[in-house]
N, C-alpha and C positions, 0 to 999 in steps of 0.2 A: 040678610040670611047668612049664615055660616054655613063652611063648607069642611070637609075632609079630602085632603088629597088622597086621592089611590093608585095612582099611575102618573107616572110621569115618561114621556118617549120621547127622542128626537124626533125632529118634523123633516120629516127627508118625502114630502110633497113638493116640488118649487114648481108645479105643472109641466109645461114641454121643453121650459128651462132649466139648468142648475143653476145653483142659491149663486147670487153676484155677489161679489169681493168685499164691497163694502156692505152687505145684511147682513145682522147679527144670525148668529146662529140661533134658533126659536126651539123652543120644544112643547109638545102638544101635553098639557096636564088635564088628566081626568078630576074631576072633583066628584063629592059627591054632597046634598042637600042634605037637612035638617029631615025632608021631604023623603027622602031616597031616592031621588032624582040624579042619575049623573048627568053635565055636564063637563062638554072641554073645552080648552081655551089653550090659545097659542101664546106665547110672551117667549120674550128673549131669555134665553140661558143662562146670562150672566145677570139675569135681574133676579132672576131664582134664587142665582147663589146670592148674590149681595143682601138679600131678605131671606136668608137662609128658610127657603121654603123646597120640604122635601117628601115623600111619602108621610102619611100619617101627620103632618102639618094642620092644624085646625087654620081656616084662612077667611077673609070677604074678597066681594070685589068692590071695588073704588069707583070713583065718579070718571072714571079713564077707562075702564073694564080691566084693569091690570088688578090681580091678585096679592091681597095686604096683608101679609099673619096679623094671627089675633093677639 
């Protein structure tokens, strides 16, 4: 299924901890279905950028559940 991104936010969640030294920094992107279904998904920051995936991004998910532009 393809998706639309519509949001993308930092994930500033780490439960009753803060984020440790070594985790990437994550941010929580909204998708949205073919369906009109949103979905979110968390993924690294910097995988974002490296797959230049941004608002408005037509995207899937992968057999890793990490986010592939189309």
């Amino acid at each position: 299924m393809l998706y639309t991104v519509t949001r993308i936010d930092e994930d500033l969640d780490f439960g009753c901890e803060e984020r440790q030294e070594n985790e990437p920094v994550k941010a929580v992107v909204t998708i949205k279905g073919d369906d009109g279904e949103e979905t979110v998904v968390k993924m690294a920051d910097a995988v974002l950028y490296e797959r230049k995936i941004d608002s408005g991004t037509v995207v899937f998910i992968d057999e890793e559940g990490l986010l592939q532009k189309l």
